[in-house]
VEXZA-754064 format. One line per field, with one value per residue (C-alpha): residue number from 1; residue in one letter; x, y, z. Coordinates in Angstrom, 1 decimal. Layout:
BEGIN
seq c(NUM,...) $
type c(A,...) $
xx c(X,...) $
yy c(Y,...) $
zz c(Z,...) $
% end
This chain:
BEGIN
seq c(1,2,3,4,5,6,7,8,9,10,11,12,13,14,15,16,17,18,19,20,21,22,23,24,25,26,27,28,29,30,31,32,33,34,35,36,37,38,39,40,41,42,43,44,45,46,47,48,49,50,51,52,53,54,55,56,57,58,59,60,61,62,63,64,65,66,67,68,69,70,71,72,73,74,75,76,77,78,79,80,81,82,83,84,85,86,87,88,89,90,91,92,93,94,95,96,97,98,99,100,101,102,103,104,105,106,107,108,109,110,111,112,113,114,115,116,117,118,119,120,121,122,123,124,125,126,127,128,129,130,131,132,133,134,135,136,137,138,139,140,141,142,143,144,145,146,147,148,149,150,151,152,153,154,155,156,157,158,159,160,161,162,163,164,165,166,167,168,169,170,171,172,173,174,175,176,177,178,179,180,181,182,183,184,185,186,187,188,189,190,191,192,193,194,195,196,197,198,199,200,201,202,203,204,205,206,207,208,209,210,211,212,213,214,215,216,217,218,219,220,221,222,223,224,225,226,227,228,229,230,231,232,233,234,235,236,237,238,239,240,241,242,243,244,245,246,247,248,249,250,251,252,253,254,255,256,257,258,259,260,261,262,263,264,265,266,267,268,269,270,271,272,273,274,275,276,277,278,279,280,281,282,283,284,285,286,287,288,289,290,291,292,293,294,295,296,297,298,299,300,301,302,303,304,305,306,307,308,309,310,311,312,313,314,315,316,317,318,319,320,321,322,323,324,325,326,327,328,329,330,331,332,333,334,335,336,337,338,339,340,341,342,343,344,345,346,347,348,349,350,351,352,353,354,355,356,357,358,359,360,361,362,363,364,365,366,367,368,369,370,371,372,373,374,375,376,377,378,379,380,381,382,383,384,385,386,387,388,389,390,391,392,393,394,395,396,397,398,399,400,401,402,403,404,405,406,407,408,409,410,411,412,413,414,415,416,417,418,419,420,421,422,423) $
type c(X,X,X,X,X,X,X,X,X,X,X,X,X,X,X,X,X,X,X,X,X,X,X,X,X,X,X,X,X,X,X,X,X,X,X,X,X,X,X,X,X,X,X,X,X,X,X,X,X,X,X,X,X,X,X,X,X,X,X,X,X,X,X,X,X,X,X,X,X,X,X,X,X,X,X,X,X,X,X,X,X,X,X,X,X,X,X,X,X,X,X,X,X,X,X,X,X,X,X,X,X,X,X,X,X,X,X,X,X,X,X,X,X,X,X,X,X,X,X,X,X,X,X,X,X,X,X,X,X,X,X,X,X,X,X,X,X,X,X,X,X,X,X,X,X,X,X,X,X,X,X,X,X,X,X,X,X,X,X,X,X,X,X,X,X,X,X,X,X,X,X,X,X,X,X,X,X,X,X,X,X,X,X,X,X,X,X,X,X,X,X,X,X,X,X,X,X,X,X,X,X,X,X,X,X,X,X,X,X,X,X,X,X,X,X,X,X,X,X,X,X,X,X,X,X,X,X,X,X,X,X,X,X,X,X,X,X,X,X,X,X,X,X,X,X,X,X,X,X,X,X,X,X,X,X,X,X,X,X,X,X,X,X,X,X,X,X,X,X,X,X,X,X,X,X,X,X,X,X,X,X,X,X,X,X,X,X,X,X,X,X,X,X,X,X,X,X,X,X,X,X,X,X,X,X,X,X,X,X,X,X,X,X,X,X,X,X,X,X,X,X,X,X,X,X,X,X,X,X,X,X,X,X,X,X,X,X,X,X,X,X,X,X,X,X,X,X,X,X,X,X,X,X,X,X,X,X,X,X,X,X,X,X,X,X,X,X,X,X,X,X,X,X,X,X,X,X,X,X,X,X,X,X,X,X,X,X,X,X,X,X,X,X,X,X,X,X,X,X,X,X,X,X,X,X,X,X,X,X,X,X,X,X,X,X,X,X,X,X,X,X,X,X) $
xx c(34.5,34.7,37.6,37.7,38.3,35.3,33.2,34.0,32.8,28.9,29.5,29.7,26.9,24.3,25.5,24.8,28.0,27.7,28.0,31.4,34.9,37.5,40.1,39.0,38.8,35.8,35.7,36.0,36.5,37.3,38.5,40.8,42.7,42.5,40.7,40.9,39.7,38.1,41.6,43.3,45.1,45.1,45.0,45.6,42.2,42.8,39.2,36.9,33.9,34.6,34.8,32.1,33.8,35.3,35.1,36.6,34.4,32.7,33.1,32.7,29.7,28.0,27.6,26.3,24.1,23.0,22.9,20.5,18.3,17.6,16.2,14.1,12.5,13.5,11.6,7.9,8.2,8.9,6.0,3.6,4.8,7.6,10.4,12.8,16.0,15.0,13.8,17.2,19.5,17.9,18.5,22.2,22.2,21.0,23.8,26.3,25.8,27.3,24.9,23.4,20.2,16.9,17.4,15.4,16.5,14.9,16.5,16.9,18.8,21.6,23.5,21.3,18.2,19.5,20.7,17.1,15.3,17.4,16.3,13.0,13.1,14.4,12.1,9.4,10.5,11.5,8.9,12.0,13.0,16.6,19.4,23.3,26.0,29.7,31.8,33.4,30.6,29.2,26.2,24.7,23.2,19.4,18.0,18.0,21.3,22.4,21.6,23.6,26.7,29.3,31.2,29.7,31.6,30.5,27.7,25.8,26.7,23.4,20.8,19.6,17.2,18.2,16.1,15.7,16.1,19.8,22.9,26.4,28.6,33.1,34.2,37.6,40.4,43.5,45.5,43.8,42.3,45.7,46.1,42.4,42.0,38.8,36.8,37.5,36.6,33.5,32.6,33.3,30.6,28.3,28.6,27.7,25.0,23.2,23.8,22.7,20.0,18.6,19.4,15.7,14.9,17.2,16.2,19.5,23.7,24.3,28.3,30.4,32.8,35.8,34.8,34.6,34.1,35.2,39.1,39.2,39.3,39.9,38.5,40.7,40.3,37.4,35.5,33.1,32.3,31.8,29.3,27.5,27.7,26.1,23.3,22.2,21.8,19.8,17.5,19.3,19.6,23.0,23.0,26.5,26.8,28.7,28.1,32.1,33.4,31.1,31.9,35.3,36.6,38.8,39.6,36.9,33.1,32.2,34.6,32.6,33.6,36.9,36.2,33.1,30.7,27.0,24.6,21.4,21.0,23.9,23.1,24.8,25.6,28.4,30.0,27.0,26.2,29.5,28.6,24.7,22.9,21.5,21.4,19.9,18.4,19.9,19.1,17.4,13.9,12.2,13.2,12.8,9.5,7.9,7.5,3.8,2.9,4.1,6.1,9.3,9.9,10.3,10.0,13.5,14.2,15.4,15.5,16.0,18.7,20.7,19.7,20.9,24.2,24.2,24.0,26.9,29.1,28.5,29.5,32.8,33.7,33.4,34.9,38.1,38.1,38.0,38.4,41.7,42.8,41.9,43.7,47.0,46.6,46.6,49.8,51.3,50.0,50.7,54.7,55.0,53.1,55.2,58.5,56.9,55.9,59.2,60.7,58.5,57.3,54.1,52.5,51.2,49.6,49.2,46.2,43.3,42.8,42.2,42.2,40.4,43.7,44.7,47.5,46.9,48.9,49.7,52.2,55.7,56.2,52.1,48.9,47.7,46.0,47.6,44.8,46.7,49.3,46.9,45.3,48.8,50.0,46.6,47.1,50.3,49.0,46.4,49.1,50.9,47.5,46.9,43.5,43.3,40.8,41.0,38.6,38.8,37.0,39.9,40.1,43.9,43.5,44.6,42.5,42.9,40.8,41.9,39.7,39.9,41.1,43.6,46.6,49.8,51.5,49.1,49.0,52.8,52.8,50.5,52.3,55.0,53.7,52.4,55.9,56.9,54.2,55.4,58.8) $
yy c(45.5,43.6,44.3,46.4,42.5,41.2,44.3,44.4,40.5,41.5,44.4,42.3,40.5,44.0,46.7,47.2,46.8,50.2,51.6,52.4,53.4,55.2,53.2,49.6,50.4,51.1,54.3,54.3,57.6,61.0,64.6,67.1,66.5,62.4,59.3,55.7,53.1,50.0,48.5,51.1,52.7,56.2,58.0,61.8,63.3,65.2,64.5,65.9,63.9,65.9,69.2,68.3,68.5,72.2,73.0,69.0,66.0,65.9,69.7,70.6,73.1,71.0,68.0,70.1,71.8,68.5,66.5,69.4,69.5,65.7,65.9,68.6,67.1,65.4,66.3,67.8,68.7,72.4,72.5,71.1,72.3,74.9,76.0,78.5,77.0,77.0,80.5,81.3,79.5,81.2,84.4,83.4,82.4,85.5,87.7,85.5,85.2,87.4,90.2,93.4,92.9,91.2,87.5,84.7,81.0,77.5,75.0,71.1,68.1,67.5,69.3,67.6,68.9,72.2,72.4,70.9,73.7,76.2,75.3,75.0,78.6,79.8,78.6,79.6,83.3,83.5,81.7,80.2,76.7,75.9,75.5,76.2,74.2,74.0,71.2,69.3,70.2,68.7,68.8,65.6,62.2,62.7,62.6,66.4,66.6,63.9,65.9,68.7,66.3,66.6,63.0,60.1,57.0,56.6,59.2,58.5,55.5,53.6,55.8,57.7,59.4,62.2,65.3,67.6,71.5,71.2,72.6,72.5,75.2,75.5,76.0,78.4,75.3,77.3,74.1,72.9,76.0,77.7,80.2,82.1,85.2,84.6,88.0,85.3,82.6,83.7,85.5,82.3,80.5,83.3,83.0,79.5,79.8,82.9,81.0,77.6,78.4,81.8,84.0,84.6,80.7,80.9,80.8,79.8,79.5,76.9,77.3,75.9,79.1,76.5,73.0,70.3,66.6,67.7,68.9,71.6,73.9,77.4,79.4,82.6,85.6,87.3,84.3,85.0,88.4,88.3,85.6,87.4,90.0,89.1,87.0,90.1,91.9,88.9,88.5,85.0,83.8,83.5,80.4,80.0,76.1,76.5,72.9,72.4,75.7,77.3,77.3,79.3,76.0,78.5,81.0,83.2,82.4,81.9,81.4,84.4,86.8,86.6,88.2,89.9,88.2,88.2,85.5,85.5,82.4,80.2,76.4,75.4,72.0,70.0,72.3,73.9,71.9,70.2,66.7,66.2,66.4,69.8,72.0,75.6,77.8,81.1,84.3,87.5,87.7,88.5,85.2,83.2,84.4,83.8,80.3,79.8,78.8,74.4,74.8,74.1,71.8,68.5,66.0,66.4,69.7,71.7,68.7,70.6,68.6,69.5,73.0,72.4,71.8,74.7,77.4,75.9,74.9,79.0,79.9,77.9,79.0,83.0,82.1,80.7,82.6,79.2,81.3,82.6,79.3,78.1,80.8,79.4,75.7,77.0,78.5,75.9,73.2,75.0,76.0,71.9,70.9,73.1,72.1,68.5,69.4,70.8,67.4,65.3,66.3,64.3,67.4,69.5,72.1,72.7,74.7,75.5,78.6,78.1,74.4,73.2,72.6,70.2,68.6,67.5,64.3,63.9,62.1,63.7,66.2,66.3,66.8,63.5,62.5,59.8,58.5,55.0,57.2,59.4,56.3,54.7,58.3,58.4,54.2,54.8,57.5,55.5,52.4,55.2,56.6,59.6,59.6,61.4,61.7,61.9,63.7,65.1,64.0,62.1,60.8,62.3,65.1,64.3,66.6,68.2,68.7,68.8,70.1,73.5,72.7,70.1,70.9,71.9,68.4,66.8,68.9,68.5,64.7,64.2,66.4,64.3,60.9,62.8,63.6,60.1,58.8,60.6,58.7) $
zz c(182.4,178.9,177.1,173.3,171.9,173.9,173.0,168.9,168.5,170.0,168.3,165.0,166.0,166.9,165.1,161.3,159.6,157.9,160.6,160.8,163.6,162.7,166.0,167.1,171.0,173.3,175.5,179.1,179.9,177.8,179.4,178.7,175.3,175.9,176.2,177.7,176.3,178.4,178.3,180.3,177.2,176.9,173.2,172.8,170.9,168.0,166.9,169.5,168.3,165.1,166.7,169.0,172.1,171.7,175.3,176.2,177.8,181.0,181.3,184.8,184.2,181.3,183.7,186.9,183.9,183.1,186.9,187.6,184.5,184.5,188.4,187.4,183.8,180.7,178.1,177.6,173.4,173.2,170.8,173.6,176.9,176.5,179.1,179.6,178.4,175.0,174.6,176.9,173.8,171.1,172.6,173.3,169.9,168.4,170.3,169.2,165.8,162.8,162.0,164.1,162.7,164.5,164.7,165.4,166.2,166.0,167.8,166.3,166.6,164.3,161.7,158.9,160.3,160.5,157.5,156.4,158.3,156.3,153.1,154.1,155.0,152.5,149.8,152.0,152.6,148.5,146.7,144.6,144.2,143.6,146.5,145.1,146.9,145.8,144.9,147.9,150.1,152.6,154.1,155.8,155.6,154.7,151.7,150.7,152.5,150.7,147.5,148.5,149.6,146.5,147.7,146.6,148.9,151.4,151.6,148.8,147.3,145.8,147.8,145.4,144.1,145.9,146.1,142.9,142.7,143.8,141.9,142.4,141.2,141.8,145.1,145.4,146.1,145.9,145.6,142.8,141.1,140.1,142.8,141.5,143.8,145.9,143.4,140.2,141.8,143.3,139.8,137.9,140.2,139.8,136.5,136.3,138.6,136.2,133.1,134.3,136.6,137.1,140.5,140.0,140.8,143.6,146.9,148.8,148.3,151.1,151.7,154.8,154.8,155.7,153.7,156.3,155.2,151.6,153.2,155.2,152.3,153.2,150.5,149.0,150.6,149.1,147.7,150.5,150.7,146.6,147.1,150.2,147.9,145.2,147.3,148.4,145.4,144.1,146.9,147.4,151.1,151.9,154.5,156.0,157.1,160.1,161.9,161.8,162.3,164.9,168.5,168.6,166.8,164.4,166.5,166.3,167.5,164.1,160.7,158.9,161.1,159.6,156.6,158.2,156.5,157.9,156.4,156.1,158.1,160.3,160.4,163.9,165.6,166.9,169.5,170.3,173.3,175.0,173.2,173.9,170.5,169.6,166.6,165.3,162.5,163.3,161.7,160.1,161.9,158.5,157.0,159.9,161.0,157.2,158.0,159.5,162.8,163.0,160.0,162.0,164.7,166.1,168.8,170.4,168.9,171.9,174.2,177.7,178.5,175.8,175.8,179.6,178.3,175.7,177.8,180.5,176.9,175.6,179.0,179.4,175.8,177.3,180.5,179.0,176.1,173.9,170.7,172.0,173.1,169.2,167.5,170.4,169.0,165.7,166.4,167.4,165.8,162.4,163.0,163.9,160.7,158.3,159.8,158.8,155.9,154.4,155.6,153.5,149.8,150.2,151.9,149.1,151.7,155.5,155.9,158.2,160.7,164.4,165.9,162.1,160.4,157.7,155.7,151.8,150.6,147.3,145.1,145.5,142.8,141.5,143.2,142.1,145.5,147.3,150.0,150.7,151.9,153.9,155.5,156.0,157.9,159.9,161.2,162.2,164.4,165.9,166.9,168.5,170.7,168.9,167.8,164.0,161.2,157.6,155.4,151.9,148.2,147.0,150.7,151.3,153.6,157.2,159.6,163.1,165.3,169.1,172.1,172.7,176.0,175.3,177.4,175.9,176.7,175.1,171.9,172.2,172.6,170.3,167.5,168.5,167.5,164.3,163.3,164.2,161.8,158.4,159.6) $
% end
């Protein structure tokens, strides 16, 4: 087997260089909380494919799921031939979701596309044009996505034009918008989005109900509901972007049922389907049904392979209770991190819920944002063989994401080597 050293040089030579890898080895093998690279060296995940792998790698019932489906058939195009596993995931996905009213579901293959598909239904069910996003989203890498991503590097970054008919209004930051109590917040952005655009020319407010790529932000309590709120009142479709948080990853199935919110439509992905590429439209059957007949599809949308492995991924996350072994990582994870923290004044914030938590690192005694730090903090980890990601606008948010079925050695080793790392 070639080594990572051997591997990165005709990597240099076939991959496109922006294209890029967050550690410098090459997988072998991954289970559990850990993986090994070709070289034999093992690193303790706290990425999990960014919160892919909720219920771990080469989980047991996913790859019997999948042996079985690939010696029965690959692929036929739902949309030309269809099969069973696709109508059984929808149906899965419309029991799961927030809401207890008639749902449909349309299945995809990445978050993008979902989030896509969304819009698209939206402006189809409302006649309206304009989409509302919130500072520090993030939404994807296509070109509407693109549009509705607030970070420019590395994102955006000369790939314009983007598409039009997209608005951006203030997301509730605690940190950095002076403690507002989610009802301001959410009327300040309402506000904005009445004077500047019209609720009557708005057809969707896209909002990932814990920010992802833009920090982990955890919005005041409140902020939600006001918005869900006030979507409904203006025949606005509330679309909860839930490609990060879905999946039990923060201790409940899905983040809005914290607060009890119930969008119009979920965008889903990620940890839908134990690490085989998959995504969904989920949501009321009025809205999704609006679209006519071909309107929504695609190629691989619903690949049976991957649907293969959705149904045995939603069926390990019941049988070990994934969302109560999310809200347990939390736990501990976030009584390590504060004790860290209180030890080191470059940690403005610890926050997060479930196994989706965060630190923000900022210049001692400011909140000027101090990303060499954060990317200094995060390198250290990898030389140790703890596999972390950073994330955040101003690029200084160090983010968590173990498998949900990371063992508690290896969440303690790997907090460990954390600690070590702030020095």
């Amino acid at each position: 087997m070639a080594t990572s050293e051997e591997l990165h040089k005709r990597r240099v030579e076939a991959v496109a260089r922006g294209v890029g890898s967050t550690i410098p080895a090459y997988v072998d093998r991954a289970g559990g909380g850990t993986i090994t690279d070709v070289d034999g060296r093992e690193w303790i995940d706290f990425a999990a494919g960014i919160a892919v792998t909720n219920v771990g790698n080469s989980a047991p019932r996913v790859v019997e799921a999948v042996r079985a489906q690939v010696e029965r058939f690959t692929h036929t195009c739902f949309m030309v031939a269809p099969y069973e596993s696709y109508v059984a995931v929808c149906e899965q996905l419309n029991a799961l979701t927030p809401g207890g009213f008639e749902k449909r579901s349309a299945l995809f293959n990445s978050g993008a596309e979902a989030v896509e598909n969304a819009v698209k239904i939206a402006r189809h069910a409302t006649g309206r044009p304009a989409v509302v996003v919130f500072d520090h989203a993030y939404h994807g890498r296509t070109n509407l996505t693109m549009a509705l991503t607030a970070k420019n590097m590395p994102y955006k970054h000369r790939f314009g034009p983007f598409a039009g008919e997209v608005y951006r209004v203030p997301m509730s930051y605690p940190l950095r918008d002076g403690g507002l109590d989610g009802a301001t917040a959410a009327a300040r952005s309402i506000e904005m989005i009445e004077k500047q655009v019209g609720a009557e020319n708005v057809a969707a407010l896209l909002i990932e109900p814990i920010q992802g790529e833009g920090g982990f932000v955890v919005p005041a309590q409140g902020f939600l509901p006001a918005l869900r709120e006030w979507a409904t009142a203006a025949g606005v479709v509330f679309v909860a972007d839930e490609i990060q948080t879905g999946f039990c990853r923060t201790g409940d199935w899905f983040a809005c049922e914290h607060e009890g919110v119930e969008p119009d439509l979920i965008t889903l992905a990620k940890g839908i389907a134990g690490g085989l590429p998959l995504a969904a439209v989920t949501g009321r059957a009025d809205l999704m049904d609006a679209v006519h007949v071909g309107g929504l599809g695609g190629t691989y949308g619903g690949n049976p392979i991957a649907c293969a492995a959705a149904l045995a991924s939603m069926e390990t996350m019941r049988e070990l209770d994934l969302a109560a072994a999310a809200r347990r990582i939390g736990a501990v994870m976030v009584e390590r991190l504060r004790v860290i923290a209180a030890g080191d004044p470059r940690v403005a914030e610890v926050r997060g819920r479930g196994a989706m938590l965060a630190m923000e690192i900022v210049v001692p005694g400011t909140l000027t944002p101090d990303p060499a730090a954060t990317a200094a903090i995060s390198a250290a980890c990898h030389a140790a063989g703890l596999l972390t990601l950073t994330c955040g606008t101003y690029g200084n948010v160090l983010r968590f994401l173990p498998p949900l079925v990371i063992s508690d050695d290896e969440l303690g080793r790997g907090l460990d080597i954390l600690a070590a790392a702030f020095g």
